[in-house]
Structures are given as structure tokens and as C-alpha cells.
GUNU-8283 format. One record per residue (C-alpha): residue in three letters; x, y, z. Coordinates in steps of 0.25 Angstrom, whole numbers. Each point is the difference from the previous one (the first is absolute). Layout:
<atoms>
+--------+-------+-------+-------+
: residu :     u :     v :     w :
+--------+-------+-------+-------+
:    ALA :     X :     Y :     Z :
...
+--------+-------+-------+-------+
</atoms>
This chain:
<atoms>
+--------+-------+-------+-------+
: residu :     u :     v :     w :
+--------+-------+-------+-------+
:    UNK :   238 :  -235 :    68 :
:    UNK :    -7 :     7 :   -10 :
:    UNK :    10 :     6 :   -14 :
:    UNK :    -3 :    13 :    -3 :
:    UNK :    -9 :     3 :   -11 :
:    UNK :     9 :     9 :    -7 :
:    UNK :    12 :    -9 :     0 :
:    UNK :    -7 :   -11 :    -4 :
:    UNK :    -7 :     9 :   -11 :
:    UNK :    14 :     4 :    -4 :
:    UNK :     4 :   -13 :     2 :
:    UNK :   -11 :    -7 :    -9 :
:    UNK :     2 :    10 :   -11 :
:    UNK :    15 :    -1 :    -1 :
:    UNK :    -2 :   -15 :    -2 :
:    UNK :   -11 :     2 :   -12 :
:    UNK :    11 :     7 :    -7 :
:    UNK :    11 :   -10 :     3 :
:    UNK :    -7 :    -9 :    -5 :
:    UNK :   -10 :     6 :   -12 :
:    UNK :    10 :    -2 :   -12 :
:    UNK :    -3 :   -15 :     2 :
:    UNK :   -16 :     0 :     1 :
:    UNK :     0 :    -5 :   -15 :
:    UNK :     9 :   -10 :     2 :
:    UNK :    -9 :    -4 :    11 :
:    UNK :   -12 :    -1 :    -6 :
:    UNK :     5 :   -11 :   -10 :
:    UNK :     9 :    -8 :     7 :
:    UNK :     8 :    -2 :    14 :
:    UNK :    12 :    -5 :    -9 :
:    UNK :     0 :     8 :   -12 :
:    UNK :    12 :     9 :    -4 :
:    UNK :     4 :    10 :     9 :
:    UNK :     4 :    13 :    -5 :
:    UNK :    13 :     4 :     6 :
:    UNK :    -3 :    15 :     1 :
:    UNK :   -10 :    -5 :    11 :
:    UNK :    13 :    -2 :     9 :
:    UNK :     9 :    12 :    -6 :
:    UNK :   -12 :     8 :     7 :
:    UNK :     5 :    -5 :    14 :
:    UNK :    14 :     1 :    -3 :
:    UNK :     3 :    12 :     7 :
:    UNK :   -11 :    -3 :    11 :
:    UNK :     7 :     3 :    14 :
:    UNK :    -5 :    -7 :    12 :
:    UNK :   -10 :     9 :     5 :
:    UNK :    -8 :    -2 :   -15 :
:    UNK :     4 :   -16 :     2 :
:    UNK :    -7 :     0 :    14 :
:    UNK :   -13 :     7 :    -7 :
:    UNK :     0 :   -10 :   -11 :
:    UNK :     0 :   -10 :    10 :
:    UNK :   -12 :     5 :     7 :
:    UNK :    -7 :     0 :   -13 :
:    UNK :     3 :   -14 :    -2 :
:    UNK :    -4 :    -4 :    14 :
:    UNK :   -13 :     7 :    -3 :
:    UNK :    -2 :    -7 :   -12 :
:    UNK :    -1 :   -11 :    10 :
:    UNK :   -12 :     2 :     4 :
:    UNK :    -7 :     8 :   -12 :
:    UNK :   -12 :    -3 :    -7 :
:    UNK :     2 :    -5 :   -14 :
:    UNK :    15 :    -2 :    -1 :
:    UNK :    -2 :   -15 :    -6 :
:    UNK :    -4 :     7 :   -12 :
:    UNK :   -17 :     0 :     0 :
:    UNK :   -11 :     5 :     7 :
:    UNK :    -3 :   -12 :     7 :
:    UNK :    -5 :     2 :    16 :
:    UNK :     8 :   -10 :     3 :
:    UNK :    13 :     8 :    -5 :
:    UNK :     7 :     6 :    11 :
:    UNK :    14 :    -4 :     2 :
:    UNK :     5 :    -9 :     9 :
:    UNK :   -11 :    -3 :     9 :
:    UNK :    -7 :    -4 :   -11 :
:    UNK :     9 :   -11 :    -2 :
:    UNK :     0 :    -4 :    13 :
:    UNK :   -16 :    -2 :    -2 :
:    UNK :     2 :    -8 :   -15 :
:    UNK :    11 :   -11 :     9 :
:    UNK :    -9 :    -1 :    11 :
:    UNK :   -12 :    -3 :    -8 :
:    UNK :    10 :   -10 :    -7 :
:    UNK :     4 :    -9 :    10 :
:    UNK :   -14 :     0 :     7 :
:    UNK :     2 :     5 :    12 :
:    UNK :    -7 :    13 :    -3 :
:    UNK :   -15 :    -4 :    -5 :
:    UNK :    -9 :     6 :    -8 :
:    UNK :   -12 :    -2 :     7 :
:    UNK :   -11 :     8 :    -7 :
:    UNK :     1 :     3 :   -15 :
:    UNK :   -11 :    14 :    -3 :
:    UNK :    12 :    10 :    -7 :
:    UNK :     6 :   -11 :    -9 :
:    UNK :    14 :     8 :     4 :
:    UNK :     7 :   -13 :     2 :
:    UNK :    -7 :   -12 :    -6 :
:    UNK :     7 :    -3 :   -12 :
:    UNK :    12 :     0 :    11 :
:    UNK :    -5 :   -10 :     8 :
:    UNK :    -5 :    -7 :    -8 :
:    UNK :    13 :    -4 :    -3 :
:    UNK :    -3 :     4 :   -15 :
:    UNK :     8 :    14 :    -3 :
:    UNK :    14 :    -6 :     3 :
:    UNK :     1 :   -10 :   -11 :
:    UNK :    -5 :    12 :   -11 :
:    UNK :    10 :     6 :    -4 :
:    UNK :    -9 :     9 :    -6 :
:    UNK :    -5 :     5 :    13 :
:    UNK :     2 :    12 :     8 :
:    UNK :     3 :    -7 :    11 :
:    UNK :    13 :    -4 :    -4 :
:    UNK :     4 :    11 :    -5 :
:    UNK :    -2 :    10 :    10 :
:    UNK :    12 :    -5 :     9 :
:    UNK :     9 :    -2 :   -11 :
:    UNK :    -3 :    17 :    -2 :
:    UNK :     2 :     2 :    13 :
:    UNK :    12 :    -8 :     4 :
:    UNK :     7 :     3 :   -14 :
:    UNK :    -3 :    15 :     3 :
:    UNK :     6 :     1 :    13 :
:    UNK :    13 :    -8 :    -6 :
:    UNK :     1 :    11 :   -11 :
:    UNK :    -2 :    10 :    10 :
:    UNK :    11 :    -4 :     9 :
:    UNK :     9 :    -3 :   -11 :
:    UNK :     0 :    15 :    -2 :
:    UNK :     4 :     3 :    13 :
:    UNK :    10 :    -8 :     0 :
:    UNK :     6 :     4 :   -13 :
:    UNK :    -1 :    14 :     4 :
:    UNK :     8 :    -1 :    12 :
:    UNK :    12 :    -8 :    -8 :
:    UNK :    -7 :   -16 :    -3 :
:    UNK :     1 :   -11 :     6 :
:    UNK :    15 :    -1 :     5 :
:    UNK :     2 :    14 :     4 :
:    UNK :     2 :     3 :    16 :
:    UNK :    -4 :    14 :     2 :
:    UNK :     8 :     7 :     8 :
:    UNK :   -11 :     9 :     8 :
:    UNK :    -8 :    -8 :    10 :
:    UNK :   -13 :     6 :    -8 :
:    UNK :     4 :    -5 :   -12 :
:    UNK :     4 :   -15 :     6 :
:    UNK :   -14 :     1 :     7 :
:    UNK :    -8 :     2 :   -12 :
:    UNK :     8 :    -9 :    -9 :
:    UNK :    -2 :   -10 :    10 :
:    UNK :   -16 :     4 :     0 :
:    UNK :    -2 :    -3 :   -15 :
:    UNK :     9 :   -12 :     0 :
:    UNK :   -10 :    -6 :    10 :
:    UNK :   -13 :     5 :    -8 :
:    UNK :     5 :    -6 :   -12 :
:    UNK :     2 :   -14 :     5 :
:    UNK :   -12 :     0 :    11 :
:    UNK :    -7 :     2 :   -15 :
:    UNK :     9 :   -12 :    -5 :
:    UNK :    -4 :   -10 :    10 :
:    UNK :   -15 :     2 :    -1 :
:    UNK :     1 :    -1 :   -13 :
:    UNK :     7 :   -12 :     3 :
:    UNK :   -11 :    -7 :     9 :
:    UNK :   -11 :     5 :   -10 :
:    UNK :     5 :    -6 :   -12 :
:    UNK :     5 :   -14 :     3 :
:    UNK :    -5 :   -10 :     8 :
:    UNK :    14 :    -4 :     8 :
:    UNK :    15 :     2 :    -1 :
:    UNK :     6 :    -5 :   -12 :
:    UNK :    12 :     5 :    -1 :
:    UNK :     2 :    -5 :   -16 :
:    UNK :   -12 :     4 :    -4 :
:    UNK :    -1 :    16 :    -8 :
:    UNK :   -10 :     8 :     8 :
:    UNK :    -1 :    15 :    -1 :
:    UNK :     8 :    10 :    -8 :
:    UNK :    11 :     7 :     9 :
:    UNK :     4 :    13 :    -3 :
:    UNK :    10 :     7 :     8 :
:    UNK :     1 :    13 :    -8 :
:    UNK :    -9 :     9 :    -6 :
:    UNK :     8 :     1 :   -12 :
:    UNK :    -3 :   -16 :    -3 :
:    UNK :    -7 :    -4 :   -13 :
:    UNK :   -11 :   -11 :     2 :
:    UNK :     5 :   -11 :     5 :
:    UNK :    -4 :   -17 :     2 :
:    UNK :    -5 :    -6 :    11 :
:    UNK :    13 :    -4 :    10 :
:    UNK :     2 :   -11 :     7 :
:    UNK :    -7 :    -1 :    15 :
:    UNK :    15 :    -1 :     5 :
:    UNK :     5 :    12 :    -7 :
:    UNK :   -12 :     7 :     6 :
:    UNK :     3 :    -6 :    13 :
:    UNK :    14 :     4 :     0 :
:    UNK :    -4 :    15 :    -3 :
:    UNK :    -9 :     2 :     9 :
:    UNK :    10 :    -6 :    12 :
:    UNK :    10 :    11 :    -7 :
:    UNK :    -8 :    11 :     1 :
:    UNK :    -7 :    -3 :    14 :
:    UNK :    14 :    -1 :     5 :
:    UNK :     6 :    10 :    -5 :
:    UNK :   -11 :     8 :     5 :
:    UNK :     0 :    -3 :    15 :
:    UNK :    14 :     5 :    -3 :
:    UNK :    -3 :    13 :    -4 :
:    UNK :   -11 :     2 :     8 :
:    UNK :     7 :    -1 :    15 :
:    UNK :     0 :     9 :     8 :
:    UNK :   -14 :     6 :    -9 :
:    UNK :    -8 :     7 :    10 :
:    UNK :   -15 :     3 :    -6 :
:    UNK :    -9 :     9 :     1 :
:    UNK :   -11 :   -10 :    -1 :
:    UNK :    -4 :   -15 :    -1 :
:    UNK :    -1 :     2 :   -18 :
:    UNK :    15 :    -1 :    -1 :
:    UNK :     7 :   -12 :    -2 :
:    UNK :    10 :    -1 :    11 :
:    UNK :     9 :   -10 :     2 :
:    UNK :   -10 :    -9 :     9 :
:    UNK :    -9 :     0 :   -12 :
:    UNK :    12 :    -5 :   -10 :
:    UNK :     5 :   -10 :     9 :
:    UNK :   -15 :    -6 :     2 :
:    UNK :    -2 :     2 :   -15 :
:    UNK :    11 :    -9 :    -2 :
:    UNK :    -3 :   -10 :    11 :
:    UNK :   -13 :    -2 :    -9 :
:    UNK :     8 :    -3 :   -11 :
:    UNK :    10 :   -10 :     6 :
:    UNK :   -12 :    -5 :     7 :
:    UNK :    -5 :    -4 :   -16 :
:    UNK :    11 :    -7 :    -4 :
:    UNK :    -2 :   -11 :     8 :
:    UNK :    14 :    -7 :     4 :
:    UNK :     6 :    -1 :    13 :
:    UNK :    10 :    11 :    -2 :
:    UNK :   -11 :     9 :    -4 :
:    UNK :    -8 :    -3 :    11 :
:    UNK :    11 :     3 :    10 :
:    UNK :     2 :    12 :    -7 :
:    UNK :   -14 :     6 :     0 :
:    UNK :     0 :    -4 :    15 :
:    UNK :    13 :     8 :     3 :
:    UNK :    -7 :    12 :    -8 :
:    UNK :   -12 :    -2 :     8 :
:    UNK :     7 :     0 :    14 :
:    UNK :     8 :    13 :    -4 :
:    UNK :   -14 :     7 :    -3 :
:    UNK :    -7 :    -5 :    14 :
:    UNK :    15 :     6 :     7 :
:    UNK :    -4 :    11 :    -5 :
:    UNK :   -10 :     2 :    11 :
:    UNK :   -13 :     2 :    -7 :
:    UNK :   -10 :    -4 :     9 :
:    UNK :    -9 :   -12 :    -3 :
:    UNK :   -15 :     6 :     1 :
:    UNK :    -7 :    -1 :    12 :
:    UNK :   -14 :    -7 :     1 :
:    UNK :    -6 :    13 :     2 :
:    UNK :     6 :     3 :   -14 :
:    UNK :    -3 :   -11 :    -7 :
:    UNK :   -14 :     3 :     2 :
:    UNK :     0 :    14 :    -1 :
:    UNK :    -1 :     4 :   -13 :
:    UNK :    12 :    -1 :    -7 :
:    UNK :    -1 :    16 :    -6 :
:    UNK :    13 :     7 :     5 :
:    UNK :    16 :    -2 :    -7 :
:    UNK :     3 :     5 :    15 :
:    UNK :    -4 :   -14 :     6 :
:    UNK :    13 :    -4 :     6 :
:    UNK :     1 :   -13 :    -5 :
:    UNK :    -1 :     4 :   -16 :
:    UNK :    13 :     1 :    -8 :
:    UNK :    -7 :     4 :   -13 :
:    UNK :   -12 :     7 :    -3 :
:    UNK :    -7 :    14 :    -6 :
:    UNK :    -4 :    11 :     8 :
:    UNK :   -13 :     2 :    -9 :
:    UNK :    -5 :    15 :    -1 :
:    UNK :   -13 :     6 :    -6 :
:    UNK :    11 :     5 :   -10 :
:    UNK :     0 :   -14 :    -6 :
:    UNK :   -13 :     2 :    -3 :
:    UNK :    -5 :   -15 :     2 :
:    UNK :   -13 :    -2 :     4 :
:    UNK :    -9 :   -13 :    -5 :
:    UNK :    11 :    -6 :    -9 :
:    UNK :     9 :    -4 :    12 :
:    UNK :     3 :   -10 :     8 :
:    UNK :    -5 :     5 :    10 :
:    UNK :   -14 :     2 :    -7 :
:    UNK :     1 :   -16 :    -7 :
:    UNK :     5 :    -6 :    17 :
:    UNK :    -8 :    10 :     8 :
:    UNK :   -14 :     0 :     3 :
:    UNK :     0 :    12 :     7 :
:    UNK :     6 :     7 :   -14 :
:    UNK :   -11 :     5 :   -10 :
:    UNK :     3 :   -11 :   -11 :
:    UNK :    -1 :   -14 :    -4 :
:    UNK :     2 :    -6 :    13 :
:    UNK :   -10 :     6 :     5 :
:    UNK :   -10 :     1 :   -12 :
:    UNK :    -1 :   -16 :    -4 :
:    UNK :    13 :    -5 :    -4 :
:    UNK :     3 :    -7 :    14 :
:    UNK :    13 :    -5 :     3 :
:    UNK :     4 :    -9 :    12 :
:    UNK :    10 :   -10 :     6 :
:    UNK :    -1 :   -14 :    -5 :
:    UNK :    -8 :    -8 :    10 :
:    UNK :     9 :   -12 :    -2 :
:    UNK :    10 :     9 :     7 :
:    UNK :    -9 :     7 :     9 :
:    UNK :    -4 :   -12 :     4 :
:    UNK :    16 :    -3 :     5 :
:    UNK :     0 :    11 :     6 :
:    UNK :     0 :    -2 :    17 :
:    UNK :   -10 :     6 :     7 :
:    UNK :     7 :     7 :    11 :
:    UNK :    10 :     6 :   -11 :
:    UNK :    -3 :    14 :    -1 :
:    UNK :     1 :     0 :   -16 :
:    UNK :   -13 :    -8 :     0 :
:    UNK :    -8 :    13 :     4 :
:    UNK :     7 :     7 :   -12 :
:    UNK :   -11 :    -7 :    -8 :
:    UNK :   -15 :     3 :     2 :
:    UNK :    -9 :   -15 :     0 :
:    UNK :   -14 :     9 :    -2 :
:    UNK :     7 :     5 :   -15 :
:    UNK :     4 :    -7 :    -9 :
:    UNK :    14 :    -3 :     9 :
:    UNK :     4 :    14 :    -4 :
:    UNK :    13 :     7 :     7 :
:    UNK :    -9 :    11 :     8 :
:    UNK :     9 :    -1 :    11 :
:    UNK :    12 :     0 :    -9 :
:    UNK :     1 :     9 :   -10 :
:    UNK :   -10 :    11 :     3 :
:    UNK :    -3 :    17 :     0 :
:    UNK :     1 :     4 :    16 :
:    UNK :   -14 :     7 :    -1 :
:    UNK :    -5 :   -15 :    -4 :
:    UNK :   -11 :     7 :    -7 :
:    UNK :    -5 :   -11 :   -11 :
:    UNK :     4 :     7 :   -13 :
:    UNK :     3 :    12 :     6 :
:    UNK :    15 :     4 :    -6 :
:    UNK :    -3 :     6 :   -14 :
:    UNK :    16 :     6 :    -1 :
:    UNK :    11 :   -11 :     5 :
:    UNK :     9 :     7 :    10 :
:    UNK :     3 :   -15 :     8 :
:    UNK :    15 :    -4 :    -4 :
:    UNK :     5 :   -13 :    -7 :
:    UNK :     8 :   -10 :     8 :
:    UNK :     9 :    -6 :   -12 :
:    UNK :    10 :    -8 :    10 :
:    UNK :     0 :    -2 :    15 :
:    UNK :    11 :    -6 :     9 :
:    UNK :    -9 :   -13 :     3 :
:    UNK :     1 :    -4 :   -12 :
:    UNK :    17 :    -1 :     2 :
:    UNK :    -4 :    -8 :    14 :
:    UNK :    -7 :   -11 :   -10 :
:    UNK :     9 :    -2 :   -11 :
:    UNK :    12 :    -3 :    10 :
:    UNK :    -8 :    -9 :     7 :
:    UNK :    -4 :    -7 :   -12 :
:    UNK :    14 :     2 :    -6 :
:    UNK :     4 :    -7 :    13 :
:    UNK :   -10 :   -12 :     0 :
:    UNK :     5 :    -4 :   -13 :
:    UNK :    14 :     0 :     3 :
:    UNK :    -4 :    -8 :    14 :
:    UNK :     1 :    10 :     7 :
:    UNK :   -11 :    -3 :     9 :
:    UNK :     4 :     8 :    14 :
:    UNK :     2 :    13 :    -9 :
:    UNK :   -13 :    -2 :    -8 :
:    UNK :    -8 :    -1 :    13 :
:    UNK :     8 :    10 :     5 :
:    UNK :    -4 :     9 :    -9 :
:    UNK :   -15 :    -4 :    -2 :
:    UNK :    -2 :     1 :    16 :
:    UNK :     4 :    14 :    -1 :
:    UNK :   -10 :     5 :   -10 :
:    UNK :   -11 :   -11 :     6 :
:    UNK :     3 :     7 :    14 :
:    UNK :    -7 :    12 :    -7 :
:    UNK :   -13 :    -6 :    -5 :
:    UNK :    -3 :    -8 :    13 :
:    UNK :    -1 :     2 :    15 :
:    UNK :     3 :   -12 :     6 :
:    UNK :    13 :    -6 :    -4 :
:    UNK :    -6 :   -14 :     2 :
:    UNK :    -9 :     1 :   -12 :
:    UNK :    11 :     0 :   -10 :
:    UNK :     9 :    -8 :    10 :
:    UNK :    -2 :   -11 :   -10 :
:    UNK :     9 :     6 :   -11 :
:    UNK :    12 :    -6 :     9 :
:    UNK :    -3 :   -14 :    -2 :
:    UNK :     0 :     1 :   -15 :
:    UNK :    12 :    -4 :    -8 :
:    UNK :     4 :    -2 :   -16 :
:    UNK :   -12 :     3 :   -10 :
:    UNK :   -12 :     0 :    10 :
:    UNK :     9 :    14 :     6 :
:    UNK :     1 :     6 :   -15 :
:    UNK :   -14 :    -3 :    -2 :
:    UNK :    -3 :     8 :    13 :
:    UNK :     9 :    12 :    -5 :
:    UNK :    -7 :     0 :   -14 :
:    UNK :   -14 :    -1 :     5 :
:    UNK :     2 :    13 :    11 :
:    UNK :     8 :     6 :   -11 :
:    UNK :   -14 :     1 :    -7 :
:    UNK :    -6 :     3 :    13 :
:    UNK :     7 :    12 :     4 :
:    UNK :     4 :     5 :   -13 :
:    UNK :   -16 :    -2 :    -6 :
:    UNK :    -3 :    11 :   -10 :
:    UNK :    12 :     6 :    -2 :
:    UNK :     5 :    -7 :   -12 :
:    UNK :    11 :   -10 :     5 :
:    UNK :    -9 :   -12 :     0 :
:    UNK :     5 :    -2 :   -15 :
:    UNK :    13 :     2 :     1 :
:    UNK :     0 :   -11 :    13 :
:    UNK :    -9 :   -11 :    -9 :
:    UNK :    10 :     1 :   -12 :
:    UNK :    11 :     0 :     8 :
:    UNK :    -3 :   -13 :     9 :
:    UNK :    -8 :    -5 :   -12 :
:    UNK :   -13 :    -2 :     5 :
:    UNK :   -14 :    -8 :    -5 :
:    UNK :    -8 :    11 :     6 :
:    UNK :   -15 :    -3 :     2 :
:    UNK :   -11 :    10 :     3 :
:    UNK :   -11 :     1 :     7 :
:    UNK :   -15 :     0 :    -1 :
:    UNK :    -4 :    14 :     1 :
:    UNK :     9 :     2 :   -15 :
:    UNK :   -12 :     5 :   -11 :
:    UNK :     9 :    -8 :   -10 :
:    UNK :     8 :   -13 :     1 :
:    UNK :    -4 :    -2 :    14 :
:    UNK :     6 :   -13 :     6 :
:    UNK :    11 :     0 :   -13 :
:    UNK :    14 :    -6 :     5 :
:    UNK :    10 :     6 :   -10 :
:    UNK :    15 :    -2 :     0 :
:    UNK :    10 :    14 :     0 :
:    UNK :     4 :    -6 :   -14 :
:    UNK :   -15 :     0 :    -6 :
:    UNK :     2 :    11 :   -12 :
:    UNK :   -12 :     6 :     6 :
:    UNK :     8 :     6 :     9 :
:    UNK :    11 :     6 :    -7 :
:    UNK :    -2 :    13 :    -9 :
:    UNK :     1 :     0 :   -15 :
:    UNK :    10 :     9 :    -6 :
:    UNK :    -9 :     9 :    -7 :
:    UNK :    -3 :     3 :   -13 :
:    UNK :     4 :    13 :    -4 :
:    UNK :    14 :    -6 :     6 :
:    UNK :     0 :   -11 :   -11 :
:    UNK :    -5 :     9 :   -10 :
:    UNK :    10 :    11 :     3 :
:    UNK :    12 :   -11 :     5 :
:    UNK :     5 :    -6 :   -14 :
:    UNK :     8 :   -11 :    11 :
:    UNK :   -13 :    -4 :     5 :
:    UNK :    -9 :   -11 :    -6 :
+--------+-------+-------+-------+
</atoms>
């Protein structure tokens, strides 16, 4: 399933014009004021010109450079995903010879706030709020109800861009929920002058607004490919932020959102799947992801080219990445996700992630697609929702039906069943990091159970460190040109 060029040309270029008014803004900071002649341009926008701005935005997704620098490590979401595995130690740098991600691991950049590092999602995730604010504003704000399903649709879309921006910024910025303490600046309109940092309630609470309001919108959406935001992908999104809170209504609450999501018959990836590839948005059991064209133009600055060995890039070249081998190590031997993982190099995912010709360095221009969300992911998080309400028979439930993938023989994960209390949570988080590896969830699971994570031998740096989800380390600064240009921020 494969846009076509033209449209996505169009597409691309009717979003640079959306958006071009604001590139200064841009450059010096996420927060600073916004010229309200940026939104009268949308004003009149029909739906048609909504749904071509929101292509633009999903692009901007997954293209190069949109945290603001030149970085090979810029590149939308996926890179993110890479920066929060490499954070809570599950995805290990196992050989050092580009220097791409030292600094990183080295757990150096994220208490600089003079660093690129921090800086870079705070662009990115800031620019996609702004982005989506203008949608919204030019189809009637944040109360309006369109009347034409289009519109609803593509209200509902931006809404859940903006806040899906909120709550990464939201894991990337403080170390656990807070609800007293000021976090992030929240702007709701592109009309809003600078602004303090709000409370992490207040952040809460919008976000829960928004996604809600959006899987409201959104039904009965229909779209023409996995890069829109449905309602599946709201209602998940919002299950992550229940899930983040932390209390027993929350938890219930994310687990409700999470078993709507599984009802809507997604189905879990098969163990032929899980070690196939991982390079087409048509896999059944994805909810969200990026049909990834040569149009994008993404070659060895990608995730592909940093996680795939068979990419022509960094993988490949000397900047070797792997799973933990503490966590390898848990892994059980007749669990097929052990042969995602090649023992002979460096514990990379050859049999995970990889280019179908699986020649090494072989795919110059990136036409494998991005998997941002899956439905296994919603079978976890309602079993650990569950185990920690003492939900045990529906934890293990839902843990049986996702391990009935990855094994053959039901007796080799027949001993979930006698587990009960925090020996079954424990099981939950660790094949949550097992089945989920590389795809950037492990960071949002350590902080979210707040977890001491300990790596493994085969890291270059810190190897053997046992460092707690509260560590700063493990938090991104706000950035300096935020506090230069943010007079509310010290």
C-alpha cells in the first residue's frame, strides 16, 4: 500500500506552505509568540485543504531534520523511540566507531541543557503542537463540533496529534507524575503569547480532553491508511496516559481503554511476523504506523538505517546496537522472540527489524515503513493494568494470549498461571520489554512502574550501572534556547 507520488508531492507541498510563515518562529524557539496571521491563513481552509495539512503533519513525522538541526539522528519519531531505549538500557550500544550516540549513552547530554539533545524533541514535539493548533483553529477551535463528518474527522485527527505531542513531552521531561509540580508550557491556540510552565495535572487533564474528545470525533473514521490517527489510536494514546498517573482509578481506566482497542479485532502478530521483518503498515496487527515512500527521501539518516544492519548506515557501518544481555539472558529458549537477536553480532535484531533482501548494507533509499503502535502493546498494558488492581485471572488471561504467539508449546509458559500479586507484574513488565524491544515503549514502561533498571555487560558505557527511573540522567533538560527565549523559565 504504496501513496501515490503525486498526491504525496502535493500533499508535502501544501503543508510547507501551511506552515512556512512560522519557520522563524521556529528556529528561536518552540514557545515564543505566535503570530496570529499564521492561523487567519487556515481560516477559510475546507476539509479537503484540512486533510492535506494533516498529511503534511504525518510526514513531518518521520522527516529528517524537523527537531531543528542536521543531526543523523533527527528524524521524527523514530528517533525518539531510539533516544528512550537507549535511556532505560534495554537497547545497548555495543560498539562506539561514529561517535553518533556517545555523549547520549553516556548519560552526559540530558543534564546539558545546552545540548542538542534536549533540544531536539522539545522542536519537534512543540512543532507538531503548533501545527495541530492550526488545524484546529481553522476548523472552529477547540469547542466546535463540526457538522460534516470530514470536518469531525479531521478535528478529531489534530486534537489527537497535539496531545500524543503532550504526553511525550510529558515522559521526556519529568521523571514521574507529579501532579503539583509546573512542567511544560500548554498552549491550546495559536493565538497564545508565551506562556509558564503548567502544572502536570493541568497537562494531565488536557490531554485526557483532548484524546477524549477525539475518539468522539473520530468514530465511524474510516482511513485510507495506518498514518491517520483513528479512534483505536486515541483511545490507546489515552490508555498511555491513564496508565501514567498511577492510581487505581487510572489504572482501571487505561485497562478499559486498552480492551476497547484489543475489541477492535486487530490481530496480535503471529510468530512468523514477529520475526519477519517488521517493514510493512499492512501488518494486520499494527494500529499506527507510516507507509514509507522513496518520496520521503530517507536513506541513512533513519531508523531504519540506525536499527537495521541490512540498511546502508550506522548499524551496519560501526555504531552497533543490540538488546541488553541481561534481558537476552531472560529470554526462554523455546520463545521464538529469542531468534529475533543474532548471538554471533553484537545481540543485533537481524531477525527483527531487517531489509527483505537481507543484503548487509544493502538498502541505500528507505522504502521499509515505520510501526509507531501495534495492538500487542494494548494486550500488555491491560494485563498490567489488571495485575495491579489484583486482577490476576485477567492479567494472565491476557499475558496467555499474547505468549500463545511467541511459543509452541503451551507448557513452556504454563508457568505464568501459578503466579499471583507483584511476582505476576513483574512477568508483565519484563515480556512487555521482551516483545516490545526496539520500538520505543520500554521508557514509557520503566517510568511508568518506576523501575531501577540495570544493564548489561555488552553496553560500551556504564555497563553493570543500576540506576533508578528518578536518576536525572534520565530525564531530558528543558533546553536552552526555551529558557533564553521563555522569560517564565529559570
Amino acid at each position: 500500500m504504496k501513496y501515490n507520488i503525486l498526491k504525496t508531492v502535493f500533499t508535502l507541498a501544501v503543508i510547507t506552505s501551511f506552515l512556512s510563515c512560522g519557520d522563524d518562529f521556529l528556529e528561536k524557539s518552540p514557545t515564543s509568540f505566535i503570530n496570529a496571521e499564521d492561523a487567519g491563513l487556515t481560516g477559510q481552509l475546507n476539509p479537503v485543504i484540512s486533510d492535506a495539512n494533516l498529511s503534511g503533519l504525518y510526514s513531518m513525522m518521520v522527516n529528517t531534520g524537523t527537531g531543528g538541526t542536521t543531526a543523523h539522528e533527527d528524524f521524527g519519531q523514530k528517533g525518539y523511540d531510539i533516544f528512550t531505549d537507549f535511556l532505560s538500557g534495554d537497547l545497548a550500544l555495543t560498539a562506539n566507531n561514529y561517535n553518533r550516540y556517545a555523549n547520549f549513552v553516556n548519560l552526559l547530554s540530558t543534564v546539558d541543557y545546552a545540548d542538542n539533545n534536549n533540544y531536539i524533541p522539545w522542536r519537534y514535539y512543540y512543532r507538531v503542537i503548533r501545527s495541530a493548533n492550526l488545524i484546529i483553529s481553522s476548523l472552529g477551535g477547540n469547542d466546535a463540533i463540526p457538522e460534516s463528518d470530514a470536518a469531525k474527522h479531521a478535528l478529531g485527527q489534530a486534537k489527537t496529534l497535539r496531545s500524543y505531542a503532550y504526553f511525550y513531552l510529558s515522559q521526556l521531561y519529568q521523571a514521574e507524575y507529579n501532579g503539583t509540580e509546573a512542567i511544560l508550557p500548554l498552549y491550546s491556540t495559536p493565538f497564545d503569547p508565551v506562556f509558564p510552565q503548567s502544572p502536570m495535572s493541568e497537562v494531565y487533564d488536557f490531554m485526557i480532553q483532548d484524546f477524549t474528545s477525539a475518539a468522539s470525533l473520530l468514530e465511524g473514521f474510516e482511513r485510507s491508511n495506518k498514518a491517520g490517527a483513528n479512534q483505536d489510536v486515541a483511545r490507546a494514546l489515552l490508555a498511555y496516559v491513564y496508565a501514567a498517573k498511577g492510581d487505581s482509578a487510572s489504572n482501571l481506566l487505561a485497562k478499559e481503554l486498552a480492551d476497547q482497542v484489543i475489541a477492535a479485532g486487530y490481530p496480535l502478530m503471529t510468530s512468523s511476523e514477529v520475526v519477519g521483518g517488521f517493514t510493512s503498515v499492512t501488518t494486520p496487527g499494527w494500529i499506527w504506523g507510516f507507509d514509507v515512500t522513496l518520496a520521503n527521501g530517507l536513506d541513512l539518516v533513519s531508523w531504519w538505517g540506525q536499527i537495521d544492519v541490512f540498511t546502508y548506515s550506522y548499524q551496519w557501518a560501526g555504531d552497533r546496537k543490540g538488546i541488553d544481555d541481561g534481558l537476552f539472558a531472560q529470554i526462554k529458549d523455546t520463545d521464538i522472540r529469542k531468534t529475533q537477536f543474532d548471538v554471533d553480532n553484537s545481540l543485533q535484531p537481524r531477525n527483527k527489524f531487517y531489509n527483505a533482501a537481507r543484503v548487509i548494507g544493502g538498502q541505500r533509499n528507505v522504502e521499509d515503513d515505520y510501526v509507531y503502535m501495534r495492538v500487542a502493546e494494548m494486550y500488555l498494558l491491560s494485563a498490567e493494568m489488571a495485575a495491579k488492581e489484583g486482577q490476576d485471572g485477567v492479567a494472565k488471561s491476557r499475558l496467555n494470549e499474547l505468549l500463545s504467539q511467541r511459543f509452541d508449546n503451551a507448557a513452556d509458559y504454563a508457568y505464568v498461571n501459578a503466579l499471583s500479586g507483584d511476582a505476576l507484574l513483574n512477568e508483565v513488565i519484563l515480556q512487555t520489554r521482551i516483545e516490545l524491544w526496539g520500538e520505543g515503549k520500554s521508557y514509557l514502561s520503566m517510568k511508568r512502574n518506576k523501575q531501577t533498571m540495570t544493564r548489561g555487560t555488552n553496553h560500551v558505557f556504564h555497563s553493570g550501572l543500576s540506576i533508578p527511573h528518578t536518576d536525572e540522567r534520565l530525564t531530558y533538560e528543558i533546553p536552552q534556547a526555551e529558557v533564553q527565549n521563555n522569560p517564565y523559565i529559570n
